[in-house]
Residue, then its C-alpha position, 0 to 999 in steps of 0.5 A: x876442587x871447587x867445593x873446597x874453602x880455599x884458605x885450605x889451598x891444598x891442605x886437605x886430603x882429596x880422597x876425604x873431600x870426595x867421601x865428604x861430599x858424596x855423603x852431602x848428596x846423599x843426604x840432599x836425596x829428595x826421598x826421605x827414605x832414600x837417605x841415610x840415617x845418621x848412623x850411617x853418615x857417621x860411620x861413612x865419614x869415619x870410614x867404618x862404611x862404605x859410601x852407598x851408591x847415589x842412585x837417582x831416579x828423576x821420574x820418582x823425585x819429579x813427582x815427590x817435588x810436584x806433590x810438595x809444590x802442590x801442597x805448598x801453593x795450596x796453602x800458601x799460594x791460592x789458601x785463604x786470605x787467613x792462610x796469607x796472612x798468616x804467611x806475611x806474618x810468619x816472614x816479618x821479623x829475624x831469622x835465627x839458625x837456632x832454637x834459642x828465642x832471640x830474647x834470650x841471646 
C-alpha cells in the first residue's frame, strides 16, 4: 500500500485504508452531484454505511472538465488586460491554508 505513511509500517488496518480511500475518490468525483455529502462520508468511514460504487463516466467528466477550461481561459487567459492583472495580483504574496488573515498569526 503505497498511499500508506510509511512511518505507520504495517501498523494499520488494511480493510480501513481501503474504505478510507475509496471514500477520497469519491469525493475527487469531477460532478459535484456525484459526490457524497458529508453526512454520508462520515458514516462511510464509521462503518455506518456502505461505501457507494465509484461509477465514472469519462464522456460526462470530459465535458464537465472542458466546460470549466473554457470558462477558466476566458477569464483568465484570453480576458482583458484588467482581467490579467487583476490575475498577477491575486498570485503575489503568501499562501495560507486558512481563513485567518496572515496579520493576525
Amino acid at each position: 500500500m503505497d498511499l500508506v505513511d510509511p512511518r505507520l509500517g504495517s501498523d494499520f488496518n488494511k480493510e480501513e485504508m481501503i474504505v478510507a480511500i475509496n471514500v477520497a475518490l469519491l469525493c475527487c468525483n469531477v460532478t459535484s452531484t456525484a459526490r457524497p455529502t458529508m453526512s454520508s462520508v462520515v458514516s462511510m468511514l464509521e462503518g455506518k454505511a456502505v461505501v457507494q460504487e465509484l461509477v465514472s463516466d469519462p464522456k460526462a467528466e470530459s465535458v464537465e472538465i472542458d466546460a470549466m477550461r473554457k470558462h477558466f481561459q476566458s477569464y483568465f487567459g484570453r480576458g482583458t488586460s484588467e482581467k490579467r492583472i487583476e490575475m498577477d495580483q491575486s498570485t503575489e504574496g503568501p499562501w495560507t491554508a486558512s481563513s485567518t488573515s496572515a496579520h493576525y498569526l
